[in-house]
mmCIF entry with sequence, helices, sheets and N, C-alpha, C, O atoms, coordinates in Angstrom:
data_MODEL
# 
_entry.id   MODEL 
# 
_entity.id                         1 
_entity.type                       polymer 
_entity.pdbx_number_of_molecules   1 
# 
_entity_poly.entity_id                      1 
_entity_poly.type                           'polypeptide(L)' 
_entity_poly.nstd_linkage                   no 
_entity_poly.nstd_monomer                   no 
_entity_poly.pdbx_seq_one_letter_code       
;(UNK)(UNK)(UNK)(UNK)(UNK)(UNK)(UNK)(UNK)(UNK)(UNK)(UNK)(UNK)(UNK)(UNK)(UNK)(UNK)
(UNK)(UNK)(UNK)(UNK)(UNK)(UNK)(UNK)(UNK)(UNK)(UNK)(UNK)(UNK)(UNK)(UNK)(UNK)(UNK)
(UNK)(UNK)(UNK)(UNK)(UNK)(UNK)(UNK)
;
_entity_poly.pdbx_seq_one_letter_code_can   XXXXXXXXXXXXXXXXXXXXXXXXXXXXXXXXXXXXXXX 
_entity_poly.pdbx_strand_id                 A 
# 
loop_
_entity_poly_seq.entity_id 
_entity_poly_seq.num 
_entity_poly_seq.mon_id 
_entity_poly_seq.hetero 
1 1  UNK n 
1 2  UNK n 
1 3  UNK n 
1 4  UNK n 
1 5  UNK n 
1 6  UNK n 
1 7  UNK n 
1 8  UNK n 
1 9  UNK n 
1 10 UNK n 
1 11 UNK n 
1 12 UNK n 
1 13 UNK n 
1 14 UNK n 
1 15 UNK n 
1 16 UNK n 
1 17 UNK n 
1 18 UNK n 
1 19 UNK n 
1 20 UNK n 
1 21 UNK n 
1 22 UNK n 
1 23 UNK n 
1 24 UNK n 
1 25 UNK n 
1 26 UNK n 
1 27 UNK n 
1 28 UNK n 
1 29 UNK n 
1 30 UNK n 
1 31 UNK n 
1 32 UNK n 
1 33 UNK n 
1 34 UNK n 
1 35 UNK n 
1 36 UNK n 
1 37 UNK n 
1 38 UNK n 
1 39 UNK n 
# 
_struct_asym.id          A 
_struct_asym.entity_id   1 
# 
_struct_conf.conf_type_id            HELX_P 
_struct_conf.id                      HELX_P1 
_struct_conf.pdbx_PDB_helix_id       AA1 
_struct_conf.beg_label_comp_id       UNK 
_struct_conf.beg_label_asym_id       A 
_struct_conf.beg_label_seq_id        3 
_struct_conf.pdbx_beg_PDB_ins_code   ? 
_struct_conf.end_label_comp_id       UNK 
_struct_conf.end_label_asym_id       A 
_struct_conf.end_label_seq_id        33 
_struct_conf.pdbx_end_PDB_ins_code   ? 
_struct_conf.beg_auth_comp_id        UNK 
_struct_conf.beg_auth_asym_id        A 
_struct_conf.beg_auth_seq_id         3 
_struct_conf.end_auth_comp_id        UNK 
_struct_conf.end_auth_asym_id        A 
_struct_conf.end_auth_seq_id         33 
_struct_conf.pdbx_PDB_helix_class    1 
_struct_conf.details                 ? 
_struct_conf.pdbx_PDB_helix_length   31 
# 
_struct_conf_type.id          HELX_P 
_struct_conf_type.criteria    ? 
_struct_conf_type.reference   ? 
# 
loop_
_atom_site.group_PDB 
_atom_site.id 
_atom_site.type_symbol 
_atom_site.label_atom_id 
_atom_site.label_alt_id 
_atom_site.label_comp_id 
_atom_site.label_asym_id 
_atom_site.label_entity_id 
_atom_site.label_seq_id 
_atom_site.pdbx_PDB_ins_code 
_atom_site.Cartn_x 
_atom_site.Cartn_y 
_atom_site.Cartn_z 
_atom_site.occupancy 
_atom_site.B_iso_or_equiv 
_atom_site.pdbx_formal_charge 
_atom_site.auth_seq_id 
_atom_site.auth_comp_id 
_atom_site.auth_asym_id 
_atom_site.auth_atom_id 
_atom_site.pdbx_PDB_model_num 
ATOM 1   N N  . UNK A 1 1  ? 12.161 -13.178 21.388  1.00 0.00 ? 1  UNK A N  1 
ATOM 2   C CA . UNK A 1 1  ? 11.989 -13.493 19.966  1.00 0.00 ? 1  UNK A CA 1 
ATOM 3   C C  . UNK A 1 1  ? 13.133 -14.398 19.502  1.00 0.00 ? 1  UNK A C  1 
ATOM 4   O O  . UNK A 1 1  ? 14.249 -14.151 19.959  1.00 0.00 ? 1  UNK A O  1 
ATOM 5   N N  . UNK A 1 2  ? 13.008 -15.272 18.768  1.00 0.00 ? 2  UNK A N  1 
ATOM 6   C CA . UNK A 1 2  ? 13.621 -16.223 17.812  1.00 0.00 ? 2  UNK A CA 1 
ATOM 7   C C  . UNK A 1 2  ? 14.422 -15.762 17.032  1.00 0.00 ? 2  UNK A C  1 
ATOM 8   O O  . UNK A 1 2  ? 14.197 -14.686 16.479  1.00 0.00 ? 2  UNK A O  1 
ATOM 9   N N  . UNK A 1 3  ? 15.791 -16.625 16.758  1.00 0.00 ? 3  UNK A N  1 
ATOM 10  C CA . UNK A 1 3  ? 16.267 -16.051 15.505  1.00 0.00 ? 3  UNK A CA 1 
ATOM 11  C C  . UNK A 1 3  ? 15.557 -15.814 14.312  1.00 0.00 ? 3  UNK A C  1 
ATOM 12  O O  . UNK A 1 3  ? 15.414 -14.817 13.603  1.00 0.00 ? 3  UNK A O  1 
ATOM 13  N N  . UNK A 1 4  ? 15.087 -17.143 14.256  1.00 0.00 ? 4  UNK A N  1 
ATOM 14  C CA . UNK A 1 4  ? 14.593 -17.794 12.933  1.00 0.00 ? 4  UNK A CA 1 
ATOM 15  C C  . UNK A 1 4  ? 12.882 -16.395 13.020  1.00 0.00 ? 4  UNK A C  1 
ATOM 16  O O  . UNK A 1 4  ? 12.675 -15.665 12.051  1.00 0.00 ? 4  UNK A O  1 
ATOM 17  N N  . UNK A 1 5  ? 12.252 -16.355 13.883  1.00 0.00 ? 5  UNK A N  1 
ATOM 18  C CA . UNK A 1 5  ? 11.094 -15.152 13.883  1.00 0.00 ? 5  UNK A CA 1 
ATOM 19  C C  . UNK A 1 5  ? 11.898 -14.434 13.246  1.00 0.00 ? 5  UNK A C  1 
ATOM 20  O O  . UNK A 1 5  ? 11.691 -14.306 12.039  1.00 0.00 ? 5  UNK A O  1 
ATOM 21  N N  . UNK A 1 6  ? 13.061 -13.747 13.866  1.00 0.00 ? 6  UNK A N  1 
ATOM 22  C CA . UNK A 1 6  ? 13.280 -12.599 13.486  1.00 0.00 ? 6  UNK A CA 1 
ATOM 23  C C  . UNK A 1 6  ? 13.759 -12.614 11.828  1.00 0.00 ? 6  UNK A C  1 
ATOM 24  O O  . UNK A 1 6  ? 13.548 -11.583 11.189  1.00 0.00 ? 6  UNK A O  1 
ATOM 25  N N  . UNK A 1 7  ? 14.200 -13.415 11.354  1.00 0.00 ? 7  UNK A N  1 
ATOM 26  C CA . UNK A 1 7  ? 14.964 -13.529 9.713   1.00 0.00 ? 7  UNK A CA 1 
ATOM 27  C C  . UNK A 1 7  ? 13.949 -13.560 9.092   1.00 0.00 ? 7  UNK A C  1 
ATOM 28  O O  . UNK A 1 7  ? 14.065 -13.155 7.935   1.00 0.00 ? 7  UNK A O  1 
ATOM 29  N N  . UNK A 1 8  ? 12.090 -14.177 9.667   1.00 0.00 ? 8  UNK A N  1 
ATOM 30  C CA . UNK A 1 8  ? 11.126 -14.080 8.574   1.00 0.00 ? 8  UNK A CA 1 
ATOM 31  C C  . UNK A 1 8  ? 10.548 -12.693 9.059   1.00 0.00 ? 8  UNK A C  1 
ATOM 32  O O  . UNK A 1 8  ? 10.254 -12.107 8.018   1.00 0.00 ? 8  UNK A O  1 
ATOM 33  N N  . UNK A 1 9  ? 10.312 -12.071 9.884   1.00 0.00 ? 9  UNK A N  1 
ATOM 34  C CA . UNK A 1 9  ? 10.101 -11.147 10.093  1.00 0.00 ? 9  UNK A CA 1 
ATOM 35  C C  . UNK A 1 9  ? 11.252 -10.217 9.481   1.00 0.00 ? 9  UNK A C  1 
ATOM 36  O O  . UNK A 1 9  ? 10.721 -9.196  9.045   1.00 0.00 ? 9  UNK A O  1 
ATOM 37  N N  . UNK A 1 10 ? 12.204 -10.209 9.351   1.00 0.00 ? 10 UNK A N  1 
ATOM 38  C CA . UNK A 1 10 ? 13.139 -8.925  8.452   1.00 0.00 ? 10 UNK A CA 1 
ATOM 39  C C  . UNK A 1 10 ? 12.988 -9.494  6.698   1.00 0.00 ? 10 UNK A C  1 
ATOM 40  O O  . UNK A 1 10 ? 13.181 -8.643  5.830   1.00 0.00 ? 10 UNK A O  1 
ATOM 41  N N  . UNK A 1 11 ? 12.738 -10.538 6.389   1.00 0.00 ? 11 UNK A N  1 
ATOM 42  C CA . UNK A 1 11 ? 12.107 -11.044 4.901   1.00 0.00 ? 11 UNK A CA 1 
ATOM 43  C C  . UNK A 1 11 ? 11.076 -10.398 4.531   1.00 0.00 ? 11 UNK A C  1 
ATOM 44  O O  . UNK A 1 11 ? 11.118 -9.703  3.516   1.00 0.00 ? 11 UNK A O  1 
ATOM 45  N N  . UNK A 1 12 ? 9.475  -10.555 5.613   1.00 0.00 ? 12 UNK A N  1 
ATOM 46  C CA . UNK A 1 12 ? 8.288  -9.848  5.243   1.00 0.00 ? 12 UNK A CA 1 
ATOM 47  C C  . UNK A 1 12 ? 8.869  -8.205  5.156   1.00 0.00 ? 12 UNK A C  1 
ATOM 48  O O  . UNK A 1 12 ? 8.711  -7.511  4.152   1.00 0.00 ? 12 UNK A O  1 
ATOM 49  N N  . UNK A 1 13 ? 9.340  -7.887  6.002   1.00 0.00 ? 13 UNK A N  1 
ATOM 50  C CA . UNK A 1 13 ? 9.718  -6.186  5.956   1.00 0.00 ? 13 UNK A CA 1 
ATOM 51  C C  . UNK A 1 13 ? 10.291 -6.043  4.921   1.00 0.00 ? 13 UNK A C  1 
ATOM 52  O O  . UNK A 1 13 ? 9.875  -4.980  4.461   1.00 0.00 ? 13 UNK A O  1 
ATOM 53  N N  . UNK A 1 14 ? 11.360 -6.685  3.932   1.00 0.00 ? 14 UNK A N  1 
ATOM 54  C CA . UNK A 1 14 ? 12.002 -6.058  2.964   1.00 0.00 ? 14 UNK A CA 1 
ATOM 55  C C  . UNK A 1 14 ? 11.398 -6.461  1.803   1.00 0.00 ? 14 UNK A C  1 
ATOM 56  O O  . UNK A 1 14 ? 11.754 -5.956  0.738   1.00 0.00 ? 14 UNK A O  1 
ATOM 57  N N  . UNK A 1 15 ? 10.466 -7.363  1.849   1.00 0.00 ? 15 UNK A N  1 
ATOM 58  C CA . UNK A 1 15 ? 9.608  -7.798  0.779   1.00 0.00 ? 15 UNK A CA 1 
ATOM 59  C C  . UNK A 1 15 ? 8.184  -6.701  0.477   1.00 0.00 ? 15 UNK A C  1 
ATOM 60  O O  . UNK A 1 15 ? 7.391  -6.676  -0.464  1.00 0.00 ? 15 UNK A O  1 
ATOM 61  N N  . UNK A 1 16 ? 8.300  -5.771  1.844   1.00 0.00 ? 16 UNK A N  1 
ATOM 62  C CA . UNK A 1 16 ? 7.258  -5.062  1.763   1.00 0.00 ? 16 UNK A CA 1 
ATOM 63  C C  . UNK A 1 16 ? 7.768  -3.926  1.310   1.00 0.00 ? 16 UNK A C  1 
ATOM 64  O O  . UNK A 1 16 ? 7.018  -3.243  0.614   1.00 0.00 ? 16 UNK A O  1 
ATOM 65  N N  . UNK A 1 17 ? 9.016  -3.475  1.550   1.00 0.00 ? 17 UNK A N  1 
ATOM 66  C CA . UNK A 1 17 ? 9.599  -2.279  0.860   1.00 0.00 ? 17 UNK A CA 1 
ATOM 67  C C  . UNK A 1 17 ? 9.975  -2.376  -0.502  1.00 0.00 ? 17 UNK A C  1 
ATOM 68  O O  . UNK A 1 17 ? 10.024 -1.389  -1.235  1.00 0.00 ? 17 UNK A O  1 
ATOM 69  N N  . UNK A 1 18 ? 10.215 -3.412  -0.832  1.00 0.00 ? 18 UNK A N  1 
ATOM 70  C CA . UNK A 1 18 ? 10.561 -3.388  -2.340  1.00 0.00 ? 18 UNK A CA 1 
ATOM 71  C C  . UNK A 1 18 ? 9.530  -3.156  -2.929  1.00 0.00 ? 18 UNK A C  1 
ATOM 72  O O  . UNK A 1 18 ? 9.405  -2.247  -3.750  1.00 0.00 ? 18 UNK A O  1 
ATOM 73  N N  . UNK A 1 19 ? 8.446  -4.124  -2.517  1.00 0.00 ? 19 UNK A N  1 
ATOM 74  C CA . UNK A 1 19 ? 7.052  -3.553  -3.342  1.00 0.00 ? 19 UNK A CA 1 
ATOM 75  C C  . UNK A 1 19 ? 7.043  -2.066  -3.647  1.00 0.00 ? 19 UNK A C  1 
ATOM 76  O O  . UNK A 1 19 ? 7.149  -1.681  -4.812  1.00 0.00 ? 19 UNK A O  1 
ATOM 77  N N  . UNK A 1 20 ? 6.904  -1.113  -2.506  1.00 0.00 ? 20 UNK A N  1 
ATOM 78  C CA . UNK A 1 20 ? 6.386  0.175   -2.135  1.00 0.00 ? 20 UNK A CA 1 
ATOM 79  C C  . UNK A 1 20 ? 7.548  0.927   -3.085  1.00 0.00 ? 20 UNK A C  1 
ATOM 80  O O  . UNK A 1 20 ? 7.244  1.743   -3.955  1.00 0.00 ? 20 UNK A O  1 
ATOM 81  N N  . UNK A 1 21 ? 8.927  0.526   -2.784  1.00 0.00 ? 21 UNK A N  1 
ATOM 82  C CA . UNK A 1 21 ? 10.322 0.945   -4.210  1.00 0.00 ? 21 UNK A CA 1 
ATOM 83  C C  . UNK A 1 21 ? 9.703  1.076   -5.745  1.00 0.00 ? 21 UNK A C  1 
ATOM 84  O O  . UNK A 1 21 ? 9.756  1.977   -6.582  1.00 0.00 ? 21 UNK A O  1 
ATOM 85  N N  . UNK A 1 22 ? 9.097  -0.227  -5.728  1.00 0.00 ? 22 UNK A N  1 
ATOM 86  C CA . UNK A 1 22 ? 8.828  -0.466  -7.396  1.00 0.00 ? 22 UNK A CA 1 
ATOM 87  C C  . UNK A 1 22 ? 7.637  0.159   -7.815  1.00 0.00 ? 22 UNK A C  1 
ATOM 88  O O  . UNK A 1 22 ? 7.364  0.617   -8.924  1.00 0.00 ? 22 UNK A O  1 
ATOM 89  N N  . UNK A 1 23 ? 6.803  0.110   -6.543  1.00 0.00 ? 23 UNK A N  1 
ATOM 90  C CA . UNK A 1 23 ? 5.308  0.883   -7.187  1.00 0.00 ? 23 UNK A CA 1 
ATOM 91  C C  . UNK A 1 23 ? 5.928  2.767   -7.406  1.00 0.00 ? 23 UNK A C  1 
ATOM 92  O O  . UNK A 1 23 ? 5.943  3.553   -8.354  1.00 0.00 ? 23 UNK A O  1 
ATOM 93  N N  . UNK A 1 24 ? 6.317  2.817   -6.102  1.00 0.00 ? 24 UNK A N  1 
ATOM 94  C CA . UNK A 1 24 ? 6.985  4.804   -6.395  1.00 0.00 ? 24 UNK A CA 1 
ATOM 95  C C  . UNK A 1 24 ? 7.907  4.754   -7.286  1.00 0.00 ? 24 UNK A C  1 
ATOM 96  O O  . UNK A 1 24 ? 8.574  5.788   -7.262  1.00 0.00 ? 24 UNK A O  1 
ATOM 97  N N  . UNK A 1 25 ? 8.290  3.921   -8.164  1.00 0.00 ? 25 UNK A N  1 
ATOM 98  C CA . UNK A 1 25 ? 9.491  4.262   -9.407  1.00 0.00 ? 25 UNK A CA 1 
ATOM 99  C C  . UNK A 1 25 ? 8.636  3.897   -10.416 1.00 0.00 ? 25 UNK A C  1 
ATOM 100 O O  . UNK A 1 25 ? 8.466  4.825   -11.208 1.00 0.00 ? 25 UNK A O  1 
ATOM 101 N N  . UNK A 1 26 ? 8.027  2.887   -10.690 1.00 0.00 ? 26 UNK A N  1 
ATOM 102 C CA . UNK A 1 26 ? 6.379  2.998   -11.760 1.00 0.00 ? 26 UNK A CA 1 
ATOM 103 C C  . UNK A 1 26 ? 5.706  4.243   -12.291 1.00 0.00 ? 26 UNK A C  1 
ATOM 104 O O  . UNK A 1 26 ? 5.352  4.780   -13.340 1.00 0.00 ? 26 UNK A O  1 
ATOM 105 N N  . UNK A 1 27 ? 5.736  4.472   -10.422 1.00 0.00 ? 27 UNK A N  1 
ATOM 106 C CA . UNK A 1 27 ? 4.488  6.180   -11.029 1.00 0.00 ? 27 UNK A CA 1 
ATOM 107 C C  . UNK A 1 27 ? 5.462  7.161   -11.204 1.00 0.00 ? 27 UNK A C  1 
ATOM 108 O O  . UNK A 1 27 ? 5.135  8.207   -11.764 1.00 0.00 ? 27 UNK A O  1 
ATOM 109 N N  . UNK A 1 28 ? 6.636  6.991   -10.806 1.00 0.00 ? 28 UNK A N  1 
ATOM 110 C CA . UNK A 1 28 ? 7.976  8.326   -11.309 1.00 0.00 ? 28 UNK A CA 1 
ATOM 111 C C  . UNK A 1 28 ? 8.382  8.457   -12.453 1.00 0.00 ? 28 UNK A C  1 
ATOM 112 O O  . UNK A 1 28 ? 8.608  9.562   -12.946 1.00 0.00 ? 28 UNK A O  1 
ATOM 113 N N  . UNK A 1 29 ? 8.638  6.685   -13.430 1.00 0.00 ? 29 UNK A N  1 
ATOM 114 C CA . UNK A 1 29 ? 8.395  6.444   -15.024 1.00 0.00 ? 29 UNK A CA 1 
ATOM 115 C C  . UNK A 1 29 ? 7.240  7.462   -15.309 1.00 0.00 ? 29 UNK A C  1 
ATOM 116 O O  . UNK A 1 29 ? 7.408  8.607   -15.729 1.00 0.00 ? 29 UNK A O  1 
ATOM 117 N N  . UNK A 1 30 ? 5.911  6.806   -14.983 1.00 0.00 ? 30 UNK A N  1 
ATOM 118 C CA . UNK A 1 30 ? 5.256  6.972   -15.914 1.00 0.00 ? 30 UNK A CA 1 
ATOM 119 C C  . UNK A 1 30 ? 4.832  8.833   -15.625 1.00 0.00 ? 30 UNK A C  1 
ATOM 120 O O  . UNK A 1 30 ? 4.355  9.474   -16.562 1.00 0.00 ? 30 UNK A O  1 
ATOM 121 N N  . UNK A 1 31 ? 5.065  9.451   -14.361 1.00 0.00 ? 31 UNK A N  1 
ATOM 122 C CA . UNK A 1 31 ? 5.038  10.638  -14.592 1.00 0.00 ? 31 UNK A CA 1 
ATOM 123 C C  . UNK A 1 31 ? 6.244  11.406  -15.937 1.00 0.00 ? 31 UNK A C  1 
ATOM 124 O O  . UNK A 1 31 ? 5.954  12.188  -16.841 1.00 0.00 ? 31 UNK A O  1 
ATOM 125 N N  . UNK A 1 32 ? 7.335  10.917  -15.651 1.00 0.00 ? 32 UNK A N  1 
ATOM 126 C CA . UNK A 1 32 ? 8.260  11.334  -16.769 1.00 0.00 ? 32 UNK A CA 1 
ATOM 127 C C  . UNK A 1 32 ? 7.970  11.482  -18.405 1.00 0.00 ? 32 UNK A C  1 
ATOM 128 O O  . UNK A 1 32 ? 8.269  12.269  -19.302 1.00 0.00 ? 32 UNK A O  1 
ATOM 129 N N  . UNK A 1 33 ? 7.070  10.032  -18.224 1.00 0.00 ? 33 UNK A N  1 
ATOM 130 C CA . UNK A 1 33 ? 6.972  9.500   -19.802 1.00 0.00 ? 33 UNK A CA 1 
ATOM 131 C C  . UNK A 1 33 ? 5.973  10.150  -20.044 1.00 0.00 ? 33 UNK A C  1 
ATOM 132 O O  . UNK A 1 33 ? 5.961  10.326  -21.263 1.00 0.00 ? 33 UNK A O  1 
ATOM 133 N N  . UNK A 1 34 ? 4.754  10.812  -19.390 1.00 0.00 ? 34 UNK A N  1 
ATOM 134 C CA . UNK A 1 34 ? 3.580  10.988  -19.625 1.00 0.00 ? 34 UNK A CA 1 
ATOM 135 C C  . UNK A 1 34 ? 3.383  12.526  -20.290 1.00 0.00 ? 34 UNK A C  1 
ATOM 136 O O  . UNK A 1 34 ? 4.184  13.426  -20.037 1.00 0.00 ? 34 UNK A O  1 
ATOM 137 N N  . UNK A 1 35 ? 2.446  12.677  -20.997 1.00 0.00 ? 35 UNK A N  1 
ATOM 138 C CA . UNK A 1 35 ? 2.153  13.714  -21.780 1.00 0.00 ? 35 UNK A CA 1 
ATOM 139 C C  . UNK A 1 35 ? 1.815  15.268  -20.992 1.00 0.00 ? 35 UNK A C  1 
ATOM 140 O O  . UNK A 1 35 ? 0.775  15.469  -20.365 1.00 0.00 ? 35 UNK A O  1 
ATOM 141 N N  . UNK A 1 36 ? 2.679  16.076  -21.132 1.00 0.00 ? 36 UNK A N  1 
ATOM 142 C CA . UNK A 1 36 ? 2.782  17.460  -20.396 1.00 0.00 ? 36 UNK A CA 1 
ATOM 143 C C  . UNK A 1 36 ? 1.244  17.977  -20.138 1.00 0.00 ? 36 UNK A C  1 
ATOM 144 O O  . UNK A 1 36 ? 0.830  18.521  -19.115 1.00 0.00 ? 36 UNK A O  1 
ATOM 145 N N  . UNK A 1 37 ? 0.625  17.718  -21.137 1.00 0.00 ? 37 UNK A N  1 
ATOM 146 C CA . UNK A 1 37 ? -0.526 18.542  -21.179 1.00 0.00 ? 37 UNK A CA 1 
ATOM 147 C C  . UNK A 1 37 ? -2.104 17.799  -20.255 1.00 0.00 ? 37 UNK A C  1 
ATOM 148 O O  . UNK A 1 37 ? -3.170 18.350  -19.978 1.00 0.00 ? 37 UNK A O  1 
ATOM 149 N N  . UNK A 1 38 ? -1.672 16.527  -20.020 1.00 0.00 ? 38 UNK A N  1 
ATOM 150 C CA . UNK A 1 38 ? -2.561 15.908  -18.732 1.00 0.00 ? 38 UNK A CA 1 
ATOM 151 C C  . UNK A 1 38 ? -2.189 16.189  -17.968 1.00 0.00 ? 38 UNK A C  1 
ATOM 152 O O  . UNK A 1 38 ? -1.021 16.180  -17.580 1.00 0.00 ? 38 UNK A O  1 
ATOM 153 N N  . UNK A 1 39 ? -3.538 16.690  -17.316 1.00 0.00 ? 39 UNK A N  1 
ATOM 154 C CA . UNK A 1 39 ? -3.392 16.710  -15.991 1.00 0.00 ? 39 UNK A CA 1 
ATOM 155 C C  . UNK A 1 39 ? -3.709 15.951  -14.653 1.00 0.00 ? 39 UNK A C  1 
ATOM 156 O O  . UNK A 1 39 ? -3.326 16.410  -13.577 1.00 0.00 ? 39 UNK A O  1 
# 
């Protein structure tokens, strides 16, 4: 493997975790914010 493979290949990977960061802290907001009595 390539350097240069490997730096876009560790880009796609951390571009894919941040997503997956921001979506599980979204639904952790909006569980917090959300009304006790929904279920």
């Amino acid at each position: 493997m390539t350097f240069r493979l490997f730096v876009r290949q560790c880009k796609t990977m951390s571009r894919t975790w941040h997503g997956i960061e921001t979506r599980a802290s979204v639904i952790h907001v909006w569980d917090m914010h959300r009304p006790q009595d929904v279920s």
